[in-house]
FIKOLRO-550603 format. One line per field, with one value per residue (C-alpha): residue number from 1; residue in three letters; x, y, z. Coordinates in Angstrom, 1 decimal. Example, Ala and Ser with C-alpha at 12.3 -4.5 7.8 and 13.67 -1.06 7.14 Angstrom:
FIKOLRO-550603
i	(1, 2) $
aa	(ALA, SER) $
px	(12.3, 13.7) $
py	(-4.5, -1.1) $
pz	(7.8, 7.1) $
This chain:
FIKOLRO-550603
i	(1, 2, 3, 4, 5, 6, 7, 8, 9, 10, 11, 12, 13, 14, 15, 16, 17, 18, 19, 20, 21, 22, 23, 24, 25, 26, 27, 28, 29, 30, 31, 32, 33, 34, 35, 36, 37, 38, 39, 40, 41, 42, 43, 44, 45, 46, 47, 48, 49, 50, 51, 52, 53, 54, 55, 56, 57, 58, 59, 60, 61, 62, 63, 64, 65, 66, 67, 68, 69, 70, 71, 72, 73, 74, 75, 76, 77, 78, 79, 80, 81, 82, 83, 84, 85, 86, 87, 88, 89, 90, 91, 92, 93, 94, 95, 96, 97, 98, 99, 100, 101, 102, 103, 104, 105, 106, 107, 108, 109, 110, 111, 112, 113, 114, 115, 116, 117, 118, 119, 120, 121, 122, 123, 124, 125, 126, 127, 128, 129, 130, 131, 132, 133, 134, 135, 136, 137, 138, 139, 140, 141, 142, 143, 144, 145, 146, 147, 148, 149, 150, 151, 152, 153, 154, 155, 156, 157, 158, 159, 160, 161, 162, 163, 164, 165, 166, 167, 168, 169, 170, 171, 172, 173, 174, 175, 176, 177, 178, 179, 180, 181, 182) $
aa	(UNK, UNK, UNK, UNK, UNK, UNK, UNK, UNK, UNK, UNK, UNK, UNK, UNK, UNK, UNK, UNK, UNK, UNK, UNK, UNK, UNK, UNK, UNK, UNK, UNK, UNK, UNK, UNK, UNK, UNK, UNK, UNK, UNK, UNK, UNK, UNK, UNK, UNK, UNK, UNK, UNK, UNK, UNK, UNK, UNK, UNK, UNK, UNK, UNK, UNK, UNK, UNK, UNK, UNK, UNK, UNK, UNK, UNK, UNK, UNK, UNK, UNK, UNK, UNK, UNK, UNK, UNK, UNK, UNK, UNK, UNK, UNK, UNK, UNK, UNK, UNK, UNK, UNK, UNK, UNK, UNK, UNK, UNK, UNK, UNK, UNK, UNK, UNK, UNK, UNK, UNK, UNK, UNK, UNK, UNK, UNK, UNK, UNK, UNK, UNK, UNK, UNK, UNK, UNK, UNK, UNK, UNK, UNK, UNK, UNK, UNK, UNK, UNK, UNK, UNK, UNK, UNK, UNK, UNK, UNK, UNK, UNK, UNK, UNK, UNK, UNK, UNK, UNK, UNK, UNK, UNK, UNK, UNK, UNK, UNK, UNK, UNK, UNK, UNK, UNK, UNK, UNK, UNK, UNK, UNK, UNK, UNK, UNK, UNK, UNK, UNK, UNK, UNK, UNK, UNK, UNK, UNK, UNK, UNK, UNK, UNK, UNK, UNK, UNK, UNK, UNK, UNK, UNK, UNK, UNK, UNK, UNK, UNK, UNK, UNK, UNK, UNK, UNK, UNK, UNK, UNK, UNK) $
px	(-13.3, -15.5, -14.2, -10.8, -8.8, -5.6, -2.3, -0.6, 3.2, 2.4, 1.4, -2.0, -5.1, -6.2, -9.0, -10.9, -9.0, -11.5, -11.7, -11.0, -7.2, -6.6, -4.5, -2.2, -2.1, -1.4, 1.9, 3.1, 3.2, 4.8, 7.3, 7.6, 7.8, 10.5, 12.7, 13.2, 12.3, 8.8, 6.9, 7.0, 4.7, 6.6, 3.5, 1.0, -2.3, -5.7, -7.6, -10.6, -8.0, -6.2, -10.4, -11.4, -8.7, -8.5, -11.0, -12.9, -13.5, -9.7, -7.8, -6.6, -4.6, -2.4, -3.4, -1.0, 0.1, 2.3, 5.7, 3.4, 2.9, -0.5, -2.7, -4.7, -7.4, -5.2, -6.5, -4.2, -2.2, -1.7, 1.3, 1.0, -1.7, -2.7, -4.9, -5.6, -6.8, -7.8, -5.6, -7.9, -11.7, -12.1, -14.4, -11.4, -9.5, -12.0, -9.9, -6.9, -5.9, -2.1, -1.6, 0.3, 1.7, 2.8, 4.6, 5.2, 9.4, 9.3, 7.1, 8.8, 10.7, 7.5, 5.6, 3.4, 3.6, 3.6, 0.3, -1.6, -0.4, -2.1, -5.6, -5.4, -4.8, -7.7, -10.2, -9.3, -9.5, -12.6, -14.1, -12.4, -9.7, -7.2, -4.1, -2.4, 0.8, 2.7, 5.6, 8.6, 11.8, 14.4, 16.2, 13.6, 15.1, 13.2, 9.5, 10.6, 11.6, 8.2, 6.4, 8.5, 7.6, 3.7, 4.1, 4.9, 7.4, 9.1, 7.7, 9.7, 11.6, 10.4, 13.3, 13.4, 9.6, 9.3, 11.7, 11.8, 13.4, 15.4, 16.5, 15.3, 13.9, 13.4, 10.4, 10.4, 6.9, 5.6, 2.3, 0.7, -2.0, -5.0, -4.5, -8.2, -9.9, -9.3) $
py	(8.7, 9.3, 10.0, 11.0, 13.8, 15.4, 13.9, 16.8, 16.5, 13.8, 13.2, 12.3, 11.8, 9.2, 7.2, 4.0, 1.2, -1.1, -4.5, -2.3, -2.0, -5.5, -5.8, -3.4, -3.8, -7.3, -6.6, -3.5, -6.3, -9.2, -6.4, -5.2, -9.2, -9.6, -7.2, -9.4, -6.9, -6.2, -9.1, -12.8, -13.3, -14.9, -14.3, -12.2, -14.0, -13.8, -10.6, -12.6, -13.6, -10.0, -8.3, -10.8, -9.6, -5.7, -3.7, -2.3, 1.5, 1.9, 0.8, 3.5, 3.7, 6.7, 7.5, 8.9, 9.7, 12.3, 10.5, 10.0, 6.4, 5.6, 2.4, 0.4, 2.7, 5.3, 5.9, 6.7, 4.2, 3.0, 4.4, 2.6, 1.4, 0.9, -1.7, -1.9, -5.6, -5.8, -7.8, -10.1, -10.6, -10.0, -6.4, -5.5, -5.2, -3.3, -0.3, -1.7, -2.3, -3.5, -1.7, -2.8, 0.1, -0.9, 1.8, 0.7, 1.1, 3.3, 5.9, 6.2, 9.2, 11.3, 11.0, 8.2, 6.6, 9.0, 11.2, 6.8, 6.9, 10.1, 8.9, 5.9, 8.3, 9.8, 7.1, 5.2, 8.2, 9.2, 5.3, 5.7, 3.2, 4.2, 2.2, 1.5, -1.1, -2.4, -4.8, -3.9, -5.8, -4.2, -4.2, -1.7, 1.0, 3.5, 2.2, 2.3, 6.6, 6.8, 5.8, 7.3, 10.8, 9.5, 9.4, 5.7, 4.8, 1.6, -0.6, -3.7, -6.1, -10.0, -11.5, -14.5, -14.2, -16.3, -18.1, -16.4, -18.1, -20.0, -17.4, -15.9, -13.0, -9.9, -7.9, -4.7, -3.5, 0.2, 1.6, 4.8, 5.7, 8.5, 11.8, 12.2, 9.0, 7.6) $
pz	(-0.2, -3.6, -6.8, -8.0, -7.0, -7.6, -5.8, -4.4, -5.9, -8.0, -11.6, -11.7, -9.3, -6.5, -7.2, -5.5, -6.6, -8.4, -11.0, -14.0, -12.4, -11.4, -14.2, -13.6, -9.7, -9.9, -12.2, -9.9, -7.4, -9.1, -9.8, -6.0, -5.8, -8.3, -6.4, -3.2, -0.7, -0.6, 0.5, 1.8, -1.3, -4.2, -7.0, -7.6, -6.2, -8.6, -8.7, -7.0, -4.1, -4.0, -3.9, -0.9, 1.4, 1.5, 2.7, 0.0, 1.4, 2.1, -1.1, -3.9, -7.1, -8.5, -11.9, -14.3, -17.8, -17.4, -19.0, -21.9, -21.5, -20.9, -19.9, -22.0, -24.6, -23.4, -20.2, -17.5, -16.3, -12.4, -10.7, -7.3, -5.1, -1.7, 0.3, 3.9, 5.5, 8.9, 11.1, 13.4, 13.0, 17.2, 17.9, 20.0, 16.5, 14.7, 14.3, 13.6, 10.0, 8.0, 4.9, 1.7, -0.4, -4.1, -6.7, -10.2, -10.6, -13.3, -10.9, -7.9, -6.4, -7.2, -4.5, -5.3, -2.4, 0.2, -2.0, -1.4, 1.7, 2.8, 1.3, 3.1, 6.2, 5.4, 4.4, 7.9, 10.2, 8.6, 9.4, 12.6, 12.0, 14.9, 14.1, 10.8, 10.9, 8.4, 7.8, 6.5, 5.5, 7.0, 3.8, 2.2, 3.8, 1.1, 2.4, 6.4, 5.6, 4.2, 6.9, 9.1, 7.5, 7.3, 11.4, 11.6, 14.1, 14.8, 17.5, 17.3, 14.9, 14.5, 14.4, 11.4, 11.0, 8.2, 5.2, 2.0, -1.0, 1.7, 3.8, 7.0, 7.2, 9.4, 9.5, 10.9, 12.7, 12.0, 13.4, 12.7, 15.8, 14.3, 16.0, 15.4, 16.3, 20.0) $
């Protein structure tokens, strides 16, 4: 996907996520951290760590200014973002990918998340990625809807996967198979 363009239902426009929003991206997710229900992680990692890990053709921002607050030198500031990773290095894997799917507080209910979520759809199906998963606390019962309406469905629960600030956690496991590659 090249270039911006406009996020049906939202504010603003998608647009490659790149350096010049590291910033930003990086304090969405220490707030998605801060919450307690978003992710294992318990800080933002460097940019440099973040960049190595997601897949550079399938990772977007929402770009907005439309409550008047913009970014730095008044450009539009991110709303959310997306990443996709890919899950094993093996060939058979190759079109399999976990997303991560970030929406800055103050943005949500606007269809941030579900206007990422489509370009994502798009970018993968178009590189014929043929499976998306995620991992979702059970507790973030807003992000499990979402993909649900995205045509996720649930596949399983993993049962006290890992400890998070002490406590075990649940993950559940949603997957999204292309209806236009395999």
């Amino acid at each position: 996907m090249s270039g911006t363009r406009r996020a049906a239902g939202t504010p603003g426009v998608i647009a490659a996520l790149t350096a010049e929003h590291a910033g930003e991206v990086l304090e969405i997710y220490q707030a998605g951290i801060d919450e307690g229900n978003a992710t294992f992680e318990t800080a933002a990692p460097a940019w440099e760590q973040f960049d190595a890990a997601k897949l550079p053709d399938h990772r977007f921002v929402a770009l907005g200014t439309d409550d008047g607050r913009a970014g730095a030198g008044g450009r539009p500031r991110v709303l959310g973002w997306i990443t996709a990773a890919r899950v094993s290095p093996r060939p058979v894997y190759a079109g399999v990918v976990e997303l991560s799917v970030f929406v800055r507080p103050d943005a949500r209910g606007r269809g941030v998340a579900r206007a990422l979520l489509d370009a994502l759809i798009a970018s993968t199906e178009a590189a014929g990625i043929w499976t998306l998963r995620a991992g979702i606390f059970p507790e973030n019962e807003a992000s499990i809807a979402l993909h649900l309406r995205a045509g996720f469905r649930i596949v399983g629960t993993s049962e006290r996967l890992g400890r998070h600030h002490g406590v075990w956690r649940d993950v559940r496991l949603l997957e999204r198979r292309s209806t236009v590659v395999a």
